[in-house]
C-alpha positions as CSV (number, residue, x, y, z in Angstrom):
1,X,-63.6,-47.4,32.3
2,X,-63.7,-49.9,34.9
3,X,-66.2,-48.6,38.0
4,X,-64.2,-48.3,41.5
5,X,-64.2,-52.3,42.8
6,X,-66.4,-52.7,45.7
7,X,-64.4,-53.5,48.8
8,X,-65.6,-55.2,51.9
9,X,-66.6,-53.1,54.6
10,X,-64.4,-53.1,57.8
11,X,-65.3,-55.5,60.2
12,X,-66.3,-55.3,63.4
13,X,-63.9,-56.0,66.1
14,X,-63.8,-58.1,69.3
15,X,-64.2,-55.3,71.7
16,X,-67.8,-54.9,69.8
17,X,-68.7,-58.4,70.0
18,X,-67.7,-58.8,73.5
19,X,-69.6,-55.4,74.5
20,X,-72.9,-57.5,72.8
21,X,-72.4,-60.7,74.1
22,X,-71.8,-58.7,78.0
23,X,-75.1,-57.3,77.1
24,X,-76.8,-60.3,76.4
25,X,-75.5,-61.8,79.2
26,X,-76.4,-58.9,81.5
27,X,-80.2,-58.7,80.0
28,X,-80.8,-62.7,80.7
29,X,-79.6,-62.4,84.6
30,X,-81.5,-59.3,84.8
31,X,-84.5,-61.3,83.4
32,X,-84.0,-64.0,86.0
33,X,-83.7,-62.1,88.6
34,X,-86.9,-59.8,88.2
35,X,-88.4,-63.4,87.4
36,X,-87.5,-64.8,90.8
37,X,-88.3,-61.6,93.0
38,X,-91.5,-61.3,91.2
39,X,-92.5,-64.7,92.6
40,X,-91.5,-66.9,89.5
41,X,-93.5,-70.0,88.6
42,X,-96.0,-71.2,91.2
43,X,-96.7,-74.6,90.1
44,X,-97.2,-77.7,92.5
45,X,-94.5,-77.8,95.5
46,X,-94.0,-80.2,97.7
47,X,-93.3,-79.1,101.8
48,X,-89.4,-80.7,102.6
49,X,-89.9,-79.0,105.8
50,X,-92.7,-80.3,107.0
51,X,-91.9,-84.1,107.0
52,X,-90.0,-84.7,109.9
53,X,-89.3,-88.4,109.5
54,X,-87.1,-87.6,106.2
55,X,-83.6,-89.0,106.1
56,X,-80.6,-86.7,106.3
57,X,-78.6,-86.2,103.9
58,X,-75.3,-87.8,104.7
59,X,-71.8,-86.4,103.2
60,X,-73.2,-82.6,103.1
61,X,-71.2,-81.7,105.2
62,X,-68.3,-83.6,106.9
């Protein structure tokens, strides 16, 4: 006798792969935000605010 033929497992549908890719998604702007309320990356910054002979810029707003 023959054993039962293996068959292929039902796959996943969309509403899973969407659900994972929301949570993903939902994990990496939660990431960025505690990054960027925690005080982020302090490397070398220059002052814009501070130099007052700067040129403004033109087309920002109309």
């Amino acid at each position: 006798m023959c054993p039962k033929p293996h068959t292929r497992p039902p796959a996943r549908d969309r509403d899973h792969h969407a659900t994972v890719l929301a949570a993903v998604l939902l994990a990496a702007s939660a990431a960025a935000l505690a990054y960027v309320l925690l005080g982020g990356h302090h490397g070398a910054v220059e002052e814009a605010d501070t130099d007052t002979d700067a040129a403004p810029l033109s087309g920002v707003l109309a």
